[in-house]
mmCIF file of the N, C-alpha and C atoms, coordinates in Angstrom:
data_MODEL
# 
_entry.id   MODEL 
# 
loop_
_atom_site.group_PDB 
_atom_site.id 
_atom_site.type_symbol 
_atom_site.label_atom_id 
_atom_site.label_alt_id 
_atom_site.label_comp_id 
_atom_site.label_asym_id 
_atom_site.label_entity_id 
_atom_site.label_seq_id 
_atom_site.pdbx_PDB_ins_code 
_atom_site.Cartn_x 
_atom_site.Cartn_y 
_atom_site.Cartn_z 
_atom_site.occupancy 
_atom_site.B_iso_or_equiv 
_atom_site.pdbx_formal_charge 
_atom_site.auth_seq_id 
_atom_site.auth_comp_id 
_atom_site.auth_asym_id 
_atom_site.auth_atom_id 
_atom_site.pdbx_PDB_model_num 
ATOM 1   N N  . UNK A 1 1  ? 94.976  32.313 44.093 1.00 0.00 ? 1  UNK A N  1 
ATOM 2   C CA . UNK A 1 1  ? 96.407  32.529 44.132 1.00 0.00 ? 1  UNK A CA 1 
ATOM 3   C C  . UNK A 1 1  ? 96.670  33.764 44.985 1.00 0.00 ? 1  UNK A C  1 
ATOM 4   N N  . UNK A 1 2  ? 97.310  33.466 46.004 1.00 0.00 ? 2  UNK A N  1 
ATOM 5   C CA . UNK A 1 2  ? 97.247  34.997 47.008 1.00 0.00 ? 2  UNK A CA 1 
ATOM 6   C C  . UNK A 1 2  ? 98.245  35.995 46.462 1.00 0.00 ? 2  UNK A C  1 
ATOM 7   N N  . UNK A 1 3  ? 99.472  35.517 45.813 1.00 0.00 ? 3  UNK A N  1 
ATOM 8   C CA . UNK A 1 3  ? 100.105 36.296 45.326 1.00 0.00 ? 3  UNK A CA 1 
ATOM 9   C C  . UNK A 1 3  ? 99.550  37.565 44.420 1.00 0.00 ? 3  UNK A C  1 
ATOM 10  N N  . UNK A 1 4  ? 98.328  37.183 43.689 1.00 0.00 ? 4  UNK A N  1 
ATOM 11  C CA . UNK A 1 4  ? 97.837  37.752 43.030 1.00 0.00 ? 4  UNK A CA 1 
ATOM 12  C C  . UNK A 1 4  ? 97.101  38.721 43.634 1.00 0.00 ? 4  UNK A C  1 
ATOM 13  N N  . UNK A 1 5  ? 96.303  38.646 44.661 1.00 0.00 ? 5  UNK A N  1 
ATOM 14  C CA . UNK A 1 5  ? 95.176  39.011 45.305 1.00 0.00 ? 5  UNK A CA 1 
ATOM 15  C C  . UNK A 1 5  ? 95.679  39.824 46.279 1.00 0.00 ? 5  UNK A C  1 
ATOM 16  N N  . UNK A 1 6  ? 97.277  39.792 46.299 1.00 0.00 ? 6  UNK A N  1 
ATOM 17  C CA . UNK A 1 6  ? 97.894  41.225 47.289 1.00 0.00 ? 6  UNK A CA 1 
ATOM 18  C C  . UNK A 1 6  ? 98.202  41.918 46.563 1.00 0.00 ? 6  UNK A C  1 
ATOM 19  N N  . UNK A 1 7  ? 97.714  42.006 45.256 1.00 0.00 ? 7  UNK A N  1 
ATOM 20  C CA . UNK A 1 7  ? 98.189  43.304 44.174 1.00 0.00 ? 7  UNK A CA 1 
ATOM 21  C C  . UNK A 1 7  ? 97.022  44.433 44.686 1.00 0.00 ? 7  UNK A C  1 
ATOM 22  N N  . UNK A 1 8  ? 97.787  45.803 44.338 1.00 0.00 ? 8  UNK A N  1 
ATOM 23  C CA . UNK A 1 8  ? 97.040  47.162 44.459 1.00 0.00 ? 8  UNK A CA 1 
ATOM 24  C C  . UNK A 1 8  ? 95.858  46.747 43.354 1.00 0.00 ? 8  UNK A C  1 
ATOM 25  N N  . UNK A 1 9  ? 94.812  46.838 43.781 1.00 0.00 ? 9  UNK A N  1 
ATOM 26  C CA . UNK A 1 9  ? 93.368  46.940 42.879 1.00 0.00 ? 9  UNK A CA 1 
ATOM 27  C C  . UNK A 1 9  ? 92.596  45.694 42.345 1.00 0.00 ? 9  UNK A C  1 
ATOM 28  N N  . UNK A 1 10 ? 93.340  44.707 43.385 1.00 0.00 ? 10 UNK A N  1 
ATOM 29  C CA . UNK A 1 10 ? 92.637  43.429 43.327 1.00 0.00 ? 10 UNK A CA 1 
ATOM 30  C C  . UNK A 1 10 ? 91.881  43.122 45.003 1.00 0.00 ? 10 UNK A C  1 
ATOM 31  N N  . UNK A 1 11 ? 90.542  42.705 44.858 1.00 0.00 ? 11 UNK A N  1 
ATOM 32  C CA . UNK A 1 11 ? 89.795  42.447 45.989 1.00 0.00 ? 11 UNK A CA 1 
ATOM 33  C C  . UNK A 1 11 ? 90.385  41.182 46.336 1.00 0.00 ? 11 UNK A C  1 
ATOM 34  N N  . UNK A 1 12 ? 90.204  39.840 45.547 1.00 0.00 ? 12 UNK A N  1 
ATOM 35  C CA . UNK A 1 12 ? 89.872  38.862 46.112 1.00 0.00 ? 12 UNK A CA 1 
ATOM 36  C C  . UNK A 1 12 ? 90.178  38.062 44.969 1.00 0.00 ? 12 UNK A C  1 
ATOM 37  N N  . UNK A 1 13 ? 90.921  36.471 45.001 1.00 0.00 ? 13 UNK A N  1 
ATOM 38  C CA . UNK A 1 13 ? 90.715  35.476 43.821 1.00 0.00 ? 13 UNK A CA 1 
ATOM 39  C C  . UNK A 1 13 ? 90.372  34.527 44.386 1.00 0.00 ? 13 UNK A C  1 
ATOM 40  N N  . UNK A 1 14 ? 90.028  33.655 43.293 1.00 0.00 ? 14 UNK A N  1 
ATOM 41  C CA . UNK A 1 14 ? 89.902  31.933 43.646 1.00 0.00 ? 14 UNK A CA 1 
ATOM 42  C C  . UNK A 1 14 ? 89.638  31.075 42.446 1.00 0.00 ? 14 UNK A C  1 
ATOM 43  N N  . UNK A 1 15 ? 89.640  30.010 42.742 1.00 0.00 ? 15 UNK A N  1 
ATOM 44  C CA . UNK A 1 15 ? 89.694  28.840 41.613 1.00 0.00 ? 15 UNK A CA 1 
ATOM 45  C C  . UNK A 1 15 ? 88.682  29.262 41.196 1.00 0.00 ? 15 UNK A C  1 
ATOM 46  N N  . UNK A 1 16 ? 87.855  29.154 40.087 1.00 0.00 ? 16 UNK A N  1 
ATOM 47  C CA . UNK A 1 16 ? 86.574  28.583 39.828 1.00 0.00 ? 16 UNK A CA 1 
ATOM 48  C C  . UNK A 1 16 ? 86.542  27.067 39.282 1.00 0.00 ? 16 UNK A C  1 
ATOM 49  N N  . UNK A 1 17 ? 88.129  26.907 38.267 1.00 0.00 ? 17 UNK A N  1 
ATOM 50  C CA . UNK A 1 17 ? 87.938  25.410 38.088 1.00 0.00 ? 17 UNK A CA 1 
ATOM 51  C C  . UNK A 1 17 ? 89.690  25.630 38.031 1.00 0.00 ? 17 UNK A C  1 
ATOM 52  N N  . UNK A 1 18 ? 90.631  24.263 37.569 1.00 0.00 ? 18 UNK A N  1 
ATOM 53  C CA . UNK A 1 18 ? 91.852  24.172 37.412 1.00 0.00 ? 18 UNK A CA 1 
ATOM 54  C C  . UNK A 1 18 ? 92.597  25.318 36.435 1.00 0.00 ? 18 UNK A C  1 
ATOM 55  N N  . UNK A 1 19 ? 91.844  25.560 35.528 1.00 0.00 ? 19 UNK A N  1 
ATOM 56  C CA . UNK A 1 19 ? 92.063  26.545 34.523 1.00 0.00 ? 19 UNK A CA 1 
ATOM 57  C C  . UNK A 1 19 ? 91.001  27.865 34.077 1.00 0.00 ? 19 UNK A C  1 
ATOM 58  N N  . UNK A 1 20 ? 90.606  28.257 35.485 1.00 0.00 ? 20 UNK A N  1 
ATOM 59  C CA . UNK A 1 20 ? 89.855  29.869 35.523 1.00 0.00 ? 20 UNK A CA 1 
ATOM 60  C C  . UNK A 1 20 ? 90.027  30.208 36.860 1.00 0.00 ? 20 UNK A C  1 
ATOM 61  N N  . UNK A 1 21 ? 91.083  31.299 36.875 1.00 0.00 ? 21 UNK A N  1 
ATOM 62  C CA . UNK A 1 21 ? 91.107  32.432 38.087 1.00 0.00 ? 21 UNK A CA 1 
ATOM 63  C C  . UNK A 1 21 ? 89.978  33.544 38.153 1.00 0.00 ? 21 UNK A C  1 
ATOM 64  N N  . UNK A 1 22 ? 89.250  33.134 39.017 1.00 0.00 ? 22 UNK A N  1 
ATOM 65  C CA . UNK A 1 22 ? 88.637  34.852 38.922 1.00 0.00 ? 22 UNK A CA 1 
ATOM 66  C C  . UNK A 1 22 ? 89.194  35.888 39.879 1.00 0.00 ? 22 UNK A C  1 
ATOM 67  N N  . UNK A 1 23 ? 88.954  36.803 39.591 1.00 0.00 ? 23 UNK A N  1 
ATOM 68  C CA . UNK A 1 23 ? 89.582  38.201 40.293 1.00 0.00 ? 23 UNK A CA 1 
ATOM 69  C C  . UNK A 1 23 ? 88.575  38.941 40.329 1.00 0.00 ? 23 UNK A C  1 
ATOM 70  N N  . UNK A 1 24 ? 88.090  39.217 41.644 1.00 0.00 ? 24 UNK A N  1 
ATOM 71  C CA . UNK A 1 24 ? 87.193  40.039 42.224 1.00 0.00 ? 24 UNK A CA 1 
ATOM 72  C C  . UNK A 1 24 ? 88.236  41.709 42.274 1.00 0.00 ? 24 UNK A C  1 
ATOM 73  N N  . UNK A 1 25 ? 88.042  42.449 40.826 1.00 0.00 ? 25 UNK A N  1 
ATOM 74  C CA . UNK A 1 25 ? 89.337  43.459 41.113 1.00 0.00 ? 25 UNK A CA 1 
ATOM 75  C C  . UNK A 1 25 ? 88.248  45.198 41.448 1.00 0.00 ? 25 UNK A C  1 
ATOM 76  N N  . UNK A 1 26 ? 88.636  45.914 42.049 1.00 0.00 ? 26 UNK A N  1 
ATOM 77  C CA . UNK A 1 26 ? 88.868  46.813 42.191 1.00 0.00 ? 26 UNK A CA 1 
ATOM 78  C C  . UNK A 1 26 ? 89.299  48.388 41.735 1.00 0.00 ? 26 UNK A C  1 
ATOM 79  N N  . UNK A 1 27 ? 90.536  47.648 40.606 1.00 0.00 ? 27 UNK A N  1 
ATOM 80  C CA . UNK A 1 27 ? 91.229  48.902 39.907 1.00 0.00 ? 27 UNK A CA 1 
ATOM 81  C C  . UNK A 1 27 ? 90.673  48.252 38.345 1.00 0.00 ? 27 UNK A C  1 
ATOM 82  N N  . UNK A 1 28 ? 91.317  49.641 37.207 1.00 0.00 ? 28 UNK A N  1 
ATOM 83  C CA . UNK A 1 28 ? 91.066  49.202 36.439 1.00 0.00 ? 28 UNK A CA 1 
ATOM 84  C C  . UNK A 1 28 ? 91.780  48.209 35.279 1.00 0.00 ? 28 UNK A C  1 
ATOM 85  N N  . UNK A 1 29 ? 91.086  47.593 34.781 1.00 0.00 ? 29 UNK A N  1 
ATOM 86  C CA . UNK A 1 29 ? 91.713  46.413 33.842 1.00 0.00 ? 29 UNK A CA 1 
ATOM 87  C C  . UNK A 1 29 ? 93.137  46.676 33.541 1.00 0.00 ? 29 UNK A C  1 
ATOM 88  N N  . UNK A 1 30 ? 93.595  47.549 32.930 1.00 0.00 ? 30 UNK A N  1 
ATOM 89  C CA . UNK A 1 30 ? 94.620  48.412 32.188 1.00 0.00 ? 30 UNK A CA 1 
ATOM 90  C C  . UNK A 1 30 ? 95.432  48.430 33.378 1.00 0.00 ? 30 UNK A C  1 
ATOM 91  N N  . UNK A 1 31 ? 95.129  48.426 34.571 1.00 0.00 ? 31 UNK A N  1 
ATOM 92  C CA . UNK A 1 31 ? 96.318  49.255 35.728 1.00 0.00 ? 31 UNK A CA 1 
ATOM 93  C C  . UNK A 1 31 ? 96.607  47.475 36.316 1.00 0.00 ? 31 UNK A C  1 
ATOM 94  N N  . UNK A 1 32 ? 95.798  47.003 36.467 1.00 0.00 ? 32 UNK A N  1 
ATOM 95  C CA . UNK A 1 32 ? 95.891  45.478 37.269 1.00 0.00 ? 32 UNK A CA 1 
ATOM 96  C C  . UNK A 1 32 ? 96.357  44.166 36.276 1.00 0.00 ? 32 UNK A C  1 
ATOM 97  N N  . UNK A 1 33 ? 96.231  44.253 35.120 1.00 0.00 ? 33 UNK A N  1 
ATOM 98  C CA . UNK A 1 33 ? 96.399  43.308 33.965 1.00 0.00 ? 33 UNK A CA 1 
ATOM 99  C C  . UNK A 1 33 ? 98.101  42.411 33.973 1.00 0.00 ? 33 UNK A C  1 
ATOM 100 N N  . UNK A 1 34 ? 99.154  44.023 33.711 1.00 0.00 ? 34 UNK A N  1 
ATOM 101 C CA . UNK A 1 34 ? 100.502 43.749 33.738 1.00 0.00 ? 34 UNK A CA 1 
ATOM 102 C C  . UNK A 1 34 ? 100.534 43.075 35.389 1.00 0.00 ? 34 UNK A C  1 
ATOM 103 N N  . UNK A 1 35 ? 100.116 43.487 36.141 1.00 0.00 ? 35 UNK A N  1 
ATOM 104 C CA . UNK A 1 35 ? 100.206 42.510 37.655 1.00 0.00 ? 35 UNK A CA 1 
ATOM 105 C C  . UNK A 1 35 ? 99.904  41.152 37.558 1.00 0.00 ? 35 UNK A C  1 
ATOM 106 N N  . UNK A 1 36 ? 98.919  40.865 37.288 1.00 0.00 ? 36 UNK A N  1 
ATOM 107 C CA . UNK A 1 36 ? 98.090  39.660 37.266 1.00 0.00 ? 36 UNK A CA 1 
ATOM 108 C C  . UNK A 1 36 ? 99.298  38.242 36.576 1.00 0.00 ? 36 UNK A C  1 
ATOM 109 N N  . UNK A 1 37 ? 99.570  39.132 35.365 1.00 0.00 ? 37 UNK A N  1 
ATOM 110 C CA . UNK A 1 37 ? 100.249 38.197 34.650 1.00 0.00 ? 37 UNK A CA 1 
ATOM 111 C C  . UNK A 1 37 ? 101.932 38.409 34.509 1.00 0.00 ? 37 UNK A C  1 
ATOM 112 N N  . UNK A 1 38 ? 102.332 39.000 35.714 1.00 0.00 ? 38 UNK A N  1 
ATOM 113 C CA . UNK A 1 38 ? 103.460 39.011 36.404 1.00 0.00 ? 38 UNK A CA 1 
ATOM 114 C C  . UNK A 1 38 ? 103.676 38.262 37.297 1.00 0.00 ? 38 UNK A C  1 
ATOM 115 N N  . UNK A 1 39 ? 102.945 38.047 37.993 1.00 0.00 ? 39 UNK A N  1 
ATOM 116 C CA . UNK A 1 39 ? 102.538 36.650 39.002 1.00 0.00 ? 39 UNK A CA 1 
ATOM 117 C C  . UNK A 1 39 ? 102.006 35.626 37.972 1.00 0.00 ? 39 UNK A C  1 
ATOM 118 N N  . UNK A 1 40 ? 101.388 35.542 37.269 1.00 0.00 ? 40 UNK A N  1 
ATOM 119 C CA . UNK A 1 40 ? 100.881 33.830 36.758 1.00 0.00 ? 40 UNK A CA 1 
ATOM 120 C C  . UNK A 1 40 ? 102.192 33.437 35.883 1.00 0.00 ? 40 UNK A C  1 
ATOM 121 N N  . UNK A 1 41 ? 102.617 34.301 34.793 1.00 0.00 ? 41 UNK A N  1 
ATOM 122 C CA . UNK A 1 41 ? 103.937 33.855 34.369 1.00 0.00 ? 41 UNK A CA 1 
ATOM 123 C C  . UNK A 1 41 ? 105.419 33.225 34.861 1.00 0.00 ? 41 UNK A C  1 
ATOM 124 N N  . UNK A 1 42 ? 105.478 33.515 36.361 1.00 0.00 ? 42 UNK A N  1 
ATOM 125 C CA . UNK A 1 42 ? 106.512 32.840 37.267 1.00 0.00 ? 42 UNK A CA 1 
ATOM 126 C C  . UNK A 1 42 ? 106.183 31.710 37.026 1.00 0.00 ? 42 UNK A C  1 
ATOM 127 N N  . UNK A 1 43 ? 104.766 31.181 37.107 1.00 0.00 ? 43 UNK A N  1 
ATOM 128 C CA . UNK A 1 43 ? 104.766 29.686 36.976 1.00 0.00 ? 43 UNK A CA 1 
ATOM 129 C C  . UNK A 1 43 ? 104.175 29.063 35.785 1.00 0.00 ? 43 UNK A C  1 
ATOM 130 N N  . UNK A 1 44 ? 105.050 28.234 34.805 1.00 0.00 ? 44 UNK A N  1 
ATOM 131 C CA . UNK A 1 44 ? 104.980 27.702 33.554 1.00 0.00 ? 44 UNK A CA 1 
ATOM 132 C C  . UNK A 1 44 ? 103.460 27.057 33.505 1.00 0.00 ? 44 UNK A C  1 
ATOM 133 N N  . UNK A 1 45 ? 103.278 26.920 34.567 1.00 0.00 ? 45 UNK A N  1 
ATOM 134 C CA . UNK A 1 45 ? 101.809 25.823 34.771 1.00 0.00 ? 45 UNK A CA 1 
ATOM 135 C C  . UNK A 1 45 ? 100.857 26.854 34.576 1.00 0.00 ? 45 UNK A C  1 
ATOM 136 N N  . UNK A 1 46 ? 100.796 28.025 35.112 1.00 0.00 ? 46 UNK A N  1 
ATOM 137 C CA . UNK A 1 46 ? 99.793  28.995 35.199 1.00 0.00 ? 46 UNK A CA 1 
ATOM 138 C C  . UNK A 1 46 ? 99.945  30.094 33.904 1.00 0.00 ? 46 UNK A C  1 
ATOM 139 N N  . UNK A 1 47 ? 100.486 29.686 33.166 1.00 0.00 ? 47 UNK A N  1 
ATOM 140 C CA . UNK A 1 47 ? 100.969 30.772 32.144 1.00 0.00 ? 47 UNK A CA 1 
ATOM 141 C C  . UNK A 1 47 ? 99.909  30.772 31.177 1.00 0.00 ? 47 UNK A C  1 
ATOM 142 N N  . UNK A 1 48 ? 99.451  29.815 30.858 1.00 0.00 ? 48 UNK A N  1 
ATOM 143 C CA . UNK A 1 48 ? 97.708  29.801 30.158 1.00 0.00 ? 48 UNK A CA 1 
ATOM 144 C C  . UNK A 1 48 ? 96.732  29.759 30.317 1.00 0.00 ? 48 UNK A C  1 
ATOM 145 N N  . UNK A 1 49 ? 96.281  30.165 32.067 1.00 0.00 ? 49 UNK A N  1 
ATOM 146 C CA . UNK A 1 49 ? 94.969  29.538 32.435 1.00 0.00 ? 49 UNK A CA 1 
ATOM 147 C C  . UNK A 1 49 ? 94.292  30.738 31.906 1.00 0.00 ? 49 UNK A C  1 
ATOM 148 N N  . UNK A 1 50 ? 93.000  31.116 32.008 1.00 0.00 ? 50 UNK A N  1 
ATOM 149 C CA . UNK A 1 50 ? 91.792  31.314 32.135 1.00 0.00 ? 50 UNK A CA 1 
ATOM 150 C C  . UNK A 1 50 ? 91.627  32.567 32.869 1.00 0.00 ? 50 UNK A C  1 
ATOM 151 N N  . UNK A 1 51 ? 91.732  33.920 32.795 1.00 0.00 ? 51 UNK A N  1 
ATOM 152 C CA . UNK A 1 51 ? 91.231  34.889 33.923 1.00 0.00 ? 51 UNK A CA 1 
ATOM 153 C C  . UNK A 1 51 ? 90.387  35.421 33.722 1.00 0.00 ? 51 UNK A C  1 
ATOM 154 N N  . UNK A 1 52 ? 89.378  35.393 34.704 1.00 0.00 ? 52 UNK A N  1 
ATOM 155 C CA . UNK A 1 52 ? 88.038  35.797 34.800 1.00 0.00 ? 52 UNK A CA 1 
ATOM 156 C C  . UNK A 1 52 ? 88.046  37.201 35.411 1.00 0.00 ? 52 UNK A C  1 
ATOM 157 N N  . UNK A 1 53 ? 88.037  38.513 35.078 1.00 0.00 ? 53 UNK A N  1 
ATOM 158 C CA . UNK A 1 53 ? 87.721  39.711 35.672 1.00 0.00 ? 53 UNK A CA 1 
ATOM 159 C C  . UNK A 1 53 ? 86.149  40.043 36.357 1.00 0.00 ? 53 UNK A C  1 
ATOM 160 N N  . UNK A 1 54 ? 86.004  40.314 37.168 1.00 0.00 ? 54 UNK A N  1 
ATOM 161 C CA . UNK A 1 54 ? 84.943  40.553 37.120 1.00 0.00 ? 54 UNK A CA 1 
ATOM 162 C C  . UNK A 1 54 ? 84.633  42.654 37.728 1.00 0.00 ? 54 UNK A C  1 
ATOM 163 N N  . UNK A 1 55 ? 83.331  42.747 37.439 1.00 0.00 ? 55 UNK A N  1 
ATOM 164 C CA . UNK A 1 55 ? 83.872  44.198 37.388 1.00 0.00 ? 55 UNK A CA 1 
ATOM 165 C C  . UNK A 1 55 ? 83.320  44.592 38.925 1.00 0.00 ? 55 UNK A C  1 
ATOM 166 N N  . UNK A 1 56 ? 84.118  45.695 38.515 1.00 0.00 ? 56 UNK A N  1 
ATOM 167 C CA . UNK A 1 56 ? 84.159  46.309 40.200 1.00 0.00 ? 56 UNK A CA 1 
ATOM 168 C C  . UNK A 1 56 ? 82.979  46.960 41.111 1.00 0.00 ? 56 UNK A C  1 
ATOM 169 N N  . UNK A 1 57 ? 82.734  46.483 42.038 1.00 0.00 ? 57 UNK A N  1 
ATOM 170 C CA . UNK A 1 57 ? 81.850  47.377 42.498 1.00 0.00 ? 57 UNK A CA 1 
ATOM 171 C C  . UNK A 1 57 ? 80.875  48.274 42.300 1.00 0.00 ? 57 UNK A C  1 
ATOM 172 N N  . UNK A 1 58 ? 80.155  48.403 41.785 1.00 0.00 ? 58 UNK A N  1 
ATOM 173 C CA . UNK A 1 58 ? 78.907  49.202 41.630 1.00 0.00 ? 58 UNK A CA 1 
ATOM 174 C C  . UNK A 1 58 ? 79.323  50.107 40.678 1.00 0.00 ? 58 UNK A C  1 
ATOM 175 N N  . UNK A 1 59 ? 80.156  49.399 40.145 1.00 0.00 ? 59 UNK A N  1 
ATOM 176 C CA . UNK A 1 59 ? 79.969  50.184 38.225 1.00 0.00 ? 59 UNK A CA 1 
ATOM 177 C C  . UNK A 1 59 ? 79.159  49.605 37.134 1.00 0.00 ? 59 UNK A C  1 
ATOM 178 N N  . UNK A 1 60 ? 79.297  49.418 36.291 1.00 0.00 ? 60 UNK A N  1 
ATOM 179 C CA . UNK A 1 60 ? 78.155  49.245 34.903 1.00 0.00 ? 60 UNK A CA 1 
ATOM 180 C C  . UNK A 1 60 ? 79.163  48.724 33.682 1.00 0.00 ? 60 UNK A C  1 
ATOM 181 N N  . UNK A 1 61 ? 79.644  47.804 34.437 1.00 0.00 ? 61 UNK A N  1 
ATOM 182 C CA . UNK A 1 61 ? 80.572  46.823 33.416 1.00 0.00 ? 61 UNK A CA 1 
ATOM 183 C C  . UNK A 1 61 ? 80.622  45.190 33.712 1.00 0.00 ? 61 UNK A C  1 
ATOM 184 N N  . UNK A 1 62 ? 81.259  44.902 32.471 1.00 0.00 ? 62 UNK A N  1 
ATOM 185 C CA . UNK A 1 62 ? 80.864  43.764 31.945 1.00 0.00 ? 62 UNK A CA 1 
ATOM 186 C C  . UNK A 1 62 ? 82.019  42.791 32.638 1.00 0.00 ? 62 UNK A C  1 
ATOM 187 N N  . UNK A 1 63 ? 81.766  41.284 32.796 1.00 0.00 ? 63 UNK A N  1 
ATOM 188 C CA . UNK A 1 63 ? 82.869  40.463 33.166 1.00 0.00 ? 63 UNK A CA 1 
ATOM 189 C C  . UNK A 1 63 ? 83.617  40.077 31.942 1.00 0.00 ? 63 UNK A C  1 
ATOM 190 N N  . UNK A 1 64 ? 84.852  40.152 31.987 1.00 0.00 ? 64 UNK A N  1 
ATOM 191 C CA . UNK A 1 64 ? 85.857  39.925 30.592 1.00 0.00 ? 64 UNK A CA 1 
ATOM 192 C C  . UNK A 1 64 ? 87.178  38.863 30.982 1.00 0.00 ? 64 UNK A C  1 
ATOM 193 N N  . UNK A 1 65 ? 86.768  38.331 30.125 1.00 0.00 ? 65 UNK A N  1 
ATOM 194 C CA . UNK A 1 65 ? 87.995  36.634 30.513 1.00 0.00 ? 65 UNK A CA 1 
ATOM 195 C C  . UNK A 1 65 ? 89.119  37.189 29.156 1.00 0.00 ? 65 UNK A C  1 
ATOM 196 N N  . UNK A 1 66 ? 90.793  37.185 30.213 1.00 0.00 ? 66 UNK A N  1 
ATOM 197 C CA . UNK A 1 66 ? 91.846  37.060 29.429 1.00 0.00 ? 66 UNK A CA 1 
ATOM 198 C C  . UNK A 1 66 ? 92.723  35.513 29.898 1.00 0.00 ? 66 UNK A C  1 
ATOM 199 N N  . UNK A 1 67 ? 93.807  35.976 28.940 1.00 0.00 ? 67 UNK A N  1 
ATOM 200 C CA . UNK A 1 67 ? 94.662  35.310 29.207 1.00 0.00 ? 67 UNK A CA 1 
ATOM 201 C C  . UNK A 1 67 ? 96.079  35.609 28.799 1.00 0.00 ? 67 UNK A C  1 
ATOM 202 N N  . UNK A 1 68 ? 97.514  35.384 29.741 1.00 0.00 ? 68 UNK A N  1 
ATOM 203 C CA . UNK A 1 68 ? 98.112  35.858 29.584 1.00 0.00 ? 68 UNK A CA 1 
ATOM 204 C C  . UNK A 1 68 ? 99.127  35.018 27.955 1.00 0.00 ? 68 UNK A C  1 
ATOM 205 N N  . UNK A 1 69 ? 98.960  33.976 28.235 1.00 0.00 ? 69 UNK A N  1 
ATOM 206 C CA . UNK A 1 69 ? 99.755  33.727 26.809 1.00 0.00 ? 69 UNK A CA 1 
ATOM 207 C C  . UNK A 1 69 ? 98.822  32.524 26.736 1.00 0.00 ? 69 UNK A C  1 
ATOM 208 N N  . UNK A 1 70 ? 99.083  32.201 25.106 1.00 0.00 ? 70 UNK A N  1 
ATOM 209 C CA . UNK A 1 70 ? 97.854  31.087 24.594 1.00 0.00 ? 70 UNK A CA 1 
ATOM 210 C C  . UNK A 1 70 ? 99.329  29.614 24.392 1.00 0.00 ? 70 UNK A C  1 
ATOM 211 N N  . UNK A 1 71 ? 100.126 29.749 24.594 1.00 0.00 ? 71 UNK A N  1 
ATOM 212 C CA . UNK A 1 71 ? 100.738 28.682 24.176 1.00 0.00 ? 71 UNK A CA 1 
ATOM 213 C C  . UNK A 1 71 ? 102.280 28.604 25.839 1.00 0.00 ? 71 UNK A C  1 
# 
């Protein structure tokens, strides 16, 4: 979703399947999160998928899957 992927502290997204975005991000979880799901919430379709974080760059963290609403 490019919309997503021109946010401050996001590298890069892409499908992995119909219902998992990953986000190659940059910044941290906490600063990029309210973005992410400011863009997926515009669209009713995308309002439950699957986000895959993955961690940034040559730090010492873990990949963590949210989501912005469950229903």
């Amino acid at each position: 979703m490019r919309a997503v992927s021109l946010q401050p502290g996001i590298g890069r997204t892409h499908w992995m399947t119909h219902n998992t975005l990953v986000v190659e991000r940059t910044g941290s979880i906490d600063a990029i999160w309210p973005l992410i799901c400011a863009e997926l919430e515009r669209y009713p379709a995308l309002r439950t998928v699957r986000v895959q974080l993955n961690p940034r760059p040559g730090r010492d963290e873990q990949v963590r899957w949210r989501q912005c609403r469950t229903q």
